[in-house]
N, CA, C and O atoms as a GROMACS GRO file, in nm:
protein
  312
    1UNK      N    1   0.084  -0.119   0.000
    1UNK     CA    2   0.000   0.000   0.000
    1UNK      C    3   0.088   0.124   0.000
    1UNK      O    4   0.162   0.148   0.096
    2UNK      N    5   0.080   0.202  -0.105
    2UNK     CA    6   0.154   0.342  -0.084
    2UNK      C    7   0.093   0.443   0.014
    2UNK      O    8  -0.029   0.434   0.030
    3UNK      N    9   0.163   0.543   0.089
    3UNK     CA   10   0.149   0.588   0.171
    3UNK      C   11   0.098   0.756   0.104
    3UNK      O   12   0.193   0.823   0.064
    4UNK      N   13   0.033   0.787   0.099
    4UNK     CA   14  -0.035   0.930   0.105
    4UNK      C   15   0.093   1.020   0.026
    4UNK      O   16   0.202   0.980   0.066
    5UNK      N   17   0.101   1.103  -0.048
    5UNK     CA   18   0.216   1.213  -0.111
    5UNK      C   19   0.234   1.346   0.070
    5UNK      O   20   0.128   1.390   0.114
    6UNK      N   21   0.297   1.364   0.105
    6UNK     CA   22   0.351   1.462   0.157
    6UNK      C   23   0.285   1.579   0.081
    6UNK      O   24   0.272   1.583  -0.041
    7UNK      N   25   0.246   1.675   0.172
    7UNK     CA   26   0.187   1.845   0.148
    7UNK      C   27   0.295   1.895   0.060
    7UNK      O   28   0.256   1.959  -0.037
    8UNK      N   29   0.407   1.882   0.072
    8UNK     CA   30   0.519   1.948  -0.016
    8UNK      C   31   0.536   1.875  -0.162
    8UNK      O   32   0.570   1.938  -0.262
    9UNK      N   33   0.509   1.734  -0.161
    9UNK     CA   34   0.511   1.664  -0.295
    9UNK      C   35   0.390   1.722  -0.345
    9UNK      O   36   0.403   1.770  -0.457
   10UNK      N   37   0.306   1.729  -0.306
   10UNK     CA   38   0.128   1.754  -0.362
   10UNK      C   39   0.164   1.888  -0.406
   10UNK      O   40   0.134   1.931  -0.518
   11UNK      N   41   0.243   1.969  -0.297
   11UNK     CA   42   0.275   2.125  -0.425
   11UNK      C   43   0.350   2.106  -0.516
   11UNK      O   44   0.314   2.162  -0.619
   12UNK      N   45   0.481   2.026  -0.525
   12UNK     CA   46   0.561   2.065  -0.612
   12UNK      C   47   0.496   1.975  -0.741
   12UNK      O   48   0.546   1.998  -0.851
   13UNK      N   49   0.371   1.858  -0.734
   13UNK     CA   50   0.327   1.856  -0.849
   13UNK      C   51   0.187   1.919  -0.945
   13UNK      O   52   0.147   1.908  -1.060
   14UNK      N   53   0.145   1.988  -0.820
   14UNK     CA   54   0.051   2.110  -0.860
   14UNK      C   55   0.115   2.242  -0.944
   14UNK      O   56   0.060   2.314  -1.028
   15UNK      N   57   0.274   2.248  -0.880
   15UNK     CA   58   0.319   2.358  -0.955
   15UNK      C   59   0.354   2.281  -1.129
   15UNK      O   60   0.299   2.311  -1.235
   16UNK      N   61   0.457   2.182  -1.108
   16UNK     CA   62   0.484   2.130  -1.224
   16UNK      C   63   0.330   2.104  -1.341
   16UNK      O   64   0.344   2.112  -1.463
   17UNK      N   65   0.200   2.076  -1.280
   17UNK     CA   66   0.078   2.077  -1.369
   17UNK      C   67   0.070   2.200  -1.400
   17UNK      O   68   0.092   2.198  -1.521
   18UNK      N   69   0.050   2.325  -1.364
   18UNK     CA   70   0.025   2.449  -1.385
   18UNK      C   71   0.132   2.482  -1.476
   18UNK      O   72   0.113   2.545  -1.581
   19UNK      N   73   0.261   2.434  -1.431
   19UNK     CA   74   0.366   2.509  -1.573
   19UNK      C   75   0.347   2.426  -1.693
   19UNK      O   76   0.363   2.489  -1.798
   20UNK      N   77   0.318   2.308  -1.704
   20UNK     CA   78   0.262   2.257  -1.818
   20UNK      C   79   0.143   2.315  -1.889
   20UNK      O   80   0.122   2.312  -2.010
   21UNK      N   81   0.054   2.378  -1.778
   21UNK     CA   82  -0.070   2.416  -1.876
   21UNK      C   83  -0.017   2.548  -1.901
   21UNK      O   84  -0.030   2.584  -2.018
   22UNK      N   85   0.026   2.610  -1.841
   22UNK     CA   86   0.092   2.752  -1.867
   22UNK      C   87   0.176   2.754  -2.003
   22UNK      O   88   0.194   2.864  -2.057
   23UNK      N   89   0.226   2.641  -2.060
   23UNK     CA   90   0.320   2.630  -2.198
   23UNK      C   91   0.201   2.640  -2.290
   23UNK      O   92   0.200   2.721  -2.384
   24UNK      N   93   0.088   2.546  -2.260
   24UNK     CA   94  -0.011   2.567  -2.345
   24UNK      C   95  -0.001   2.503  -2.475
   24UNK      O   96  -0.061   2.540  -2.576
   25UNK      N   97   0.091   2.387  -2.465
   25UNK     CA   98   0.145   2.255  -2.587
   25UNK      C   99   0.094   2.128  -2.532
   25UNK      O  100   0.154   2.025  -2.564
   26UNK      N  101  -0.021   2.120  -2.446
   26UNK     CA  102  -0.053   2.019  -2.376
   26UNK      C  103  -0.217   1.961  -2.456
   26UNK      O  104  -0.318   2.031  -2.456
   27UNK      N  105  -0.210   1.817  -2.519
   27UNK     CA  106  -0.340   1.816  -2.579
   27UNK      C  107  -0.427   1.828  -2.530
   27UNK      O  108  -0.413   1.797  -2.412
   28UNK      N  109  -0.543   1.866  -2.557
   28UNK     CA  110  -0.738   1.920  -2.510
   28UNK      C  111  -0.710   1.787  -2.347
   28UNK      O  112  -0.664   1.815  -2.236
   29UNK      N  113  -0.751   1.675  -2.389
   29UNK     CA  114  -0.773   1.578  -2.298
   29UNK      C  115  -0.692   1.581  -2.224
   29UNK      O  116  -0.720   1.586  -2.104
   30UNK      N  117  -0.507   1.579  -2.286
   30UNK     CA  118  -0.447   1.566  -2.129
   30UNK      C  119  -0.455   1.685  -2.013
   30UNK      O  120  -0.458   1.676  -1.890
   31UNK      N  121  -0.459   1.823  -2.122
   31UNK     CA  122  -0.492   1.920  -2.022
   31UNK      C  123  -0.639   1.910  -1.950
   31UNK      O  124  -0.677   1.989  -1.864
   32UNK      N  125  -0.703   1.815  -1.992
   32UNK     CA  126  -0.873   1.829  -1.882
   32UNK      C  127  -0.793   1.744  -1.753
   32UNK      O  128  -0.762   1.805  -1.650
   33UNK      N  129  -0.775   1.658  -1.761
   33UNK     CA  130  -0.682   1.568  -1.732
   33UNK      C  131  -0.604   1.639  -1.608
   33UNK      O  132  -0.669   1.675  -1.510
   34UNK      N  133  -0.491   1.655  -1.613
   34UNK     CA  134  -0.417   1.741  -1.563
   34UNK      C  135  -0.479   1.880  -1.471
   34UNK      O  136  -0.463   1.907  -1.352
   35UNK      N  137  -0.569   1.969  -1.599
   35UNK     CA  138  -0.612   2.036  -1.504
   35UNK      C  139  -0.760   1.965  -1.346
   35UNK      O  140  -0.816   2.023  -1.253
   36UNK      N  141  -0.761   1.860  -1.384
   36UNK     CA  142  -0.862   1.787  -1.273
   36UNK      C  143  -0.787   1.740  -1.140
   36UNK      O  144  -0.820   1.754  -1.022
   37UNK      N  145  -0.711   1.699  -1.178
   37UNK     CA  146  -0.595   1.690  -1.101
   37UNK      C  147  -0.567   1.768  -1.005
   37UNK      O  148  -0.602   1.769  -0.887
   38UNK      N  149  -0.480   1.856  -1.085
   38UNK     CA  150  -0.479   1.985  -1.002
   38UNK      C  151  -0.568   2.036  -0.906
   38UNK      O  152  -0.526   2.071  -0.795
   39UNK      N  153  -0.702   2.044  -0.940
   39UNK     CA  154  -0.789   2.072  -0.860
   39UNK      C  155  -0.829   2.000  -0.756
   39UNK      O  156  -0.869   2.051  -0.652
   40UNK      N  157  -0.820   1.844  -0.782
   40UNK     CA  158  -0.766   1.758  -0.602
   40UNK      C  159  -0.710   1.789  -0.614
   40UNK      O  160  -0.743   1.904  -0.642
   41UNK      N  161  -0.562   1.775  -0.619
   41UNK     CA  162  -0.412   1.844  -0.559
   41UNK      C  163  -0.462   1.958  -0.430
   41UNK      O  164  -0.471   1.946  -0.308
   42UNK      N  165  -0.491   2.079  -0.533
   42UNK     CA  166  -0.524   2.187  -0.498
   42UNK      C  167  -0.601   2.228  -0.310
   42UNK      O  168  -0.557   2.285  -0.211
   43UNK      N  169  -0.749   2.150  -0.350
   43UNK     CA  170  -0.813   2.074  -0.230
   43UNK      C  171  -0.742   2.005  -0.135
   43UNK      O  172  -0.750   2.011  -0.012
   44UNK      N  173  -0.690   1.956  -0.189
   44UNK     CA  174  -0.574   1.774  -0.071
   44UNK      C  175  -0.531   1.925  -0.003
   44UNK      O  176  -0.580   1.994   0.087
   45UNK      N  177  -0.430   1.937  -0.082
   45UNK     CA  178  -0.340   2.094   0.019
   45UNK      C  179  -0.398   2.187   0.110
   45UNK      O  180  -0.360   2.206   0.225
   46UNK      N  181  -0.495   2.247   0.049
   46UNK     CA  182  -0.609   2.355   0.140
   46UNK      C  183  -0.661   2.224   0.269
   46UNK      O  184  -0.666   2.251   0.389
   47UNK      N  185  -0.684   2.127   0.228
   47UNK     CA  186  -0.728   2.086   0.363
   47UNK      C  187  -0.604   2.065   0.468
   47UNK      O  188  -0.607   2.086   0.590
   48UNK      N  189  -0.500   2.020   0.394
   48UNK     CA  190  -0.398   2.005   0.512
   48UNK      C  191  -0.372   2.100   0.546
   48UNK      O  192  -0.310   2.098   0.652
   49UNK      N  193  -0.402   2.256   0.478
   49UNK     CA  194  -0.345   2.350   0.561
   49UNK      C  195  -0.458   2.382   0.670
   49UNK      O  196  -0.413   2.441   0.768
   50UNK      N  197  -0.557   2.363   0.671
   50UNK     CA  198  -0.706   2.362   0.750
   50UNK      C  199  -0.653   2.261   0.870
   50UNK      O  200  -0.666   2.300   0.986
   51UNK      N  201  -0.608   2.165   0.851
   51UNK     CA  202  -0.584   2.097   0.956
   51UNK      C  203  -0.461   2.159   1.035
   51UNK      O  204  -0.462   2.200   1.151
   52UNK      N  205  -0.363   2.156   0.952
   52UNK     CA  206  -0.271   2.188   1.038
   52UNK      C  207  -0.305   2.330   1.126
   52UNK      O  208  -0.287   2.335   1.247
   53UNK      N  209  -0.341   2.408   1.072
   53UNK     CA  210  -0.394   2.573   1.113
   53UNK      C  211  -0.496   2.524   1.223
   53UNK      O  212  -0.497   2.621   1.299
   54UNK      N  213  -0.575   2.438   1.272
   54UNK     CA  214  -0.639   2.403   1.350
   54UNK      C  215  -0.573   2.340   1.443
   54UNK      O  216  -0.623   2.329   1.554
   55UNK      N  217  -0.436   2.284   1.412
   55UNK     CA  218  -0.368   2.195   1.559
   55UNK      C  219  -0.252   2.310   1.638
   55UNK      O  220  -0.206   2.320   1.752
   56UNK      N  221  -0.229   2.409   1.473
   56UNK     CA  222  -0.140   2.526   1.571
   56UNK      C  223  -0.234   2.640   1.663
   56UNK      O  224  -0.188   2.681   1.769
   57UNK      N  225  -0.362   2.684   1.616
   57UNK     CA  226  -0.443   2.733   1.696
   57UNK      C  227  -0.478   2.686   1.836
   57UNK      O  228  -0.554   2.746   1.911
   58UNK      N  229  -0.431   2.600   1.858
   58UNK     CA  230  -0.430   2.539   2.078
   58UNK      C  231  -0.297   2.500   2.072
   58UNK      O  232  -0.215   2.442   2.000
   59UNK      N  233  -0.314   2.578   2.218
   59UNK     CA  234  -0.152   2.522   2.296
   59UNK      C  235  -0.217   2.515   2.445
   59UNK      O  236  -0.306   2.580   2.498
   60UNK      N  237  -0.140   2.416   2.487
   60UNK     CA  238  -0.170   2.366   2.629
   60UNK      C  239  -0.112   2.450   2.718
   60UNK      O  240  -0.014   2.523   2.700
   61UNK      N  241  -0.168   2.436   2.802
   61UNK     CA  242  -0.053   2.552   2.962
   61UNK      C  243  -0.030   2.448   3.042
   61UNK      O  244  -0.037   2.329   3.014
   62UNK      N  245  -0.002   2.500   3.140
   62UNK     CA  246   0.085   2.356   3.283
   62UNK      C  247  -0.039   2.268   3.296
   62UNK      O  248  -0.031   2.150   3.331
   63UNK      N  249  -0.170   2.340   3.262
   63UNK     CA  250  -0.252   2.190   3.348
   63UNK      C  251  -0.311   2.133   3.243
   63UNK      O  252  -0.429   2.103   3.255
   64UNK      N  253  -0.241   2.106   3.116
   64UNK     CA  254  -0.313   2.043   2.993
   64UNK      C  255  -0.422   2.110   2.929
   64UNK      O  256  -0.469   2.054   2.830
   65UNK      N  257  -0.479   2.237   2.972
   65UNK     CA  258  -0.564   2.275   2.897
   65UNK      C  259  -0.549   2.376   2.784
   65UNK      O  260  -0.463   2.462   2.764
   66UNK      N  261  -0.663   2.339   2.713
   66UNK     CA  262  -0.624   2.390   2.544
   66UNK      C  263  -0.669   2.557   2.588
   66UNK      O  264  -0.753   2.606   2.664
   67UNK      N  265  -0.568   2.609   2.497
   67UNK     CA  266  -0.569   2.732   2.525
   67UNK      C  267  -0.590   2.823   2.382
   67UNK      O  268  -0.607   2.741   2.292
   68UNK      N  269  -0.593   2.919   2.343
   68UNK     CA  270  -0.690   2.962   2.208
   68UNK      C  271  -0.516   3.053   2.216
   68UNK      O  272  -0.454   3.126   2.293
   69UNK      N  273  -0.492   2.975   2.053
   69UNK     CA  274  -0.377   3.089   1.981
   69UNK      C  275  -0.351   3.171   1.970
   69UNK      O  276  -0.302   3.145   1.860
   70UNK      N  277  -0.330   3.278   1.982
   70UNK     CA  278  -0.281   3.414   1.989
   70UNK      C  279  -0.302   3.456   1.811
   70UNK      O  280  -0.306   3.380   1.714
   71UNK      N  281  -0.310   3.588   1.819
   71UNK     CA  282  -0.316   3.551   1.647
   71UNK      C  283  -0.392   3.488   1.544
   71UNK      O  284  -0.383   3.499   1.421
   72UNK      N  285  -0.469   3.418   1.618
   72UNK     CA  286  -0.597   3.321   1.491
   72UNK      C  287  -0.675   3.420   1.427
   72UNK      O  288  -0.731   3.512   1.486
   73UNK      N  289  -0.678   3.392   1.280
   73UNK     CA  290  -0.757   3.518   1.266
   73UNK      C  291  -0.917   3.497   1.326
   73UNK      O  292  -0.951   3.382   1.355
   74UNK      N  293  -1.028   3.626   1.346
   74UNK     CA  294  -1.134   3.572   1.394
   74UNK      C  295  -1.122   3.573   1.546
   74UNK      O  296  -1.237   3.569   1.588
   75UNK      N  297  -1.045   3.575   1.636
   75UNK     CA  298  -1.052   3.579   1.795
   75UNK      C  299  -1.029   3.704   1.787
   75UNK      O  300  -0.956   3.783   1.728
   76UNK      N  301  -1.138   3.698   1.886
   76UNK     CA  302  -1.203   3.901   1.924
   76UNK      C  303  -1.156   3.882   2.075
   76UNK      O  304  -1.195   3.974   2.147
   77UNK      N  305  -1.093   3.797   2.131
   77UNK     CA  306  -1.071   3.793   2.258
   77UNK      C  307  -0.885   3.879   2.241
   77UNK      O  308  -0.838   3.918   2.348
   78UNK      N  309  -0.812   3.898   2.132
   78UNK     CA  310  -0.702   3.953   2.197
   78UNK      C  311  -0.692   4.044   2.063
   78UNK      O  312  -0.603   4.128   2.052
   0.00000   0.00000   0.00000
């Protein structure tokens, strides 16, 4: 079973699809193709950054409790 692409592989082949369609020598189909792709790619990434942006938004203090990030955008508390 292969293991999931890494957030950084998933960009660097979102970028490499985009400079291909950007040459614009890519046939009708492979560019539907490609550009579909991209668009999971695209998604896969936005969610890992959703996740991750959700595990850096809490930090614990001495007694384990989750504490609200400093900086999140959206908190009217600081």
């Amino acid at each position: 079973m292969m293991s999931e692409p890494s957030f950084e592989q998933s960009i660097a082949e979102l970028e490499q699809i985009v400079q291909r369609l950007e040459r614009g020598d890519v046939p009708l189909e492979e560019a539907l193709t490609a550009f579909q792709t991209g668009i999971a790619l695209s998604k896969k990434c936005k969610d890992q950054l959703t996740s991750a942006e959700k595990t850096l938004a809490k930090m614990m203090n001495d007694q384990d409790e989750e504490l609200p990030f400093e900086g999140v955008e959206g908190d009217a508390n600081h």
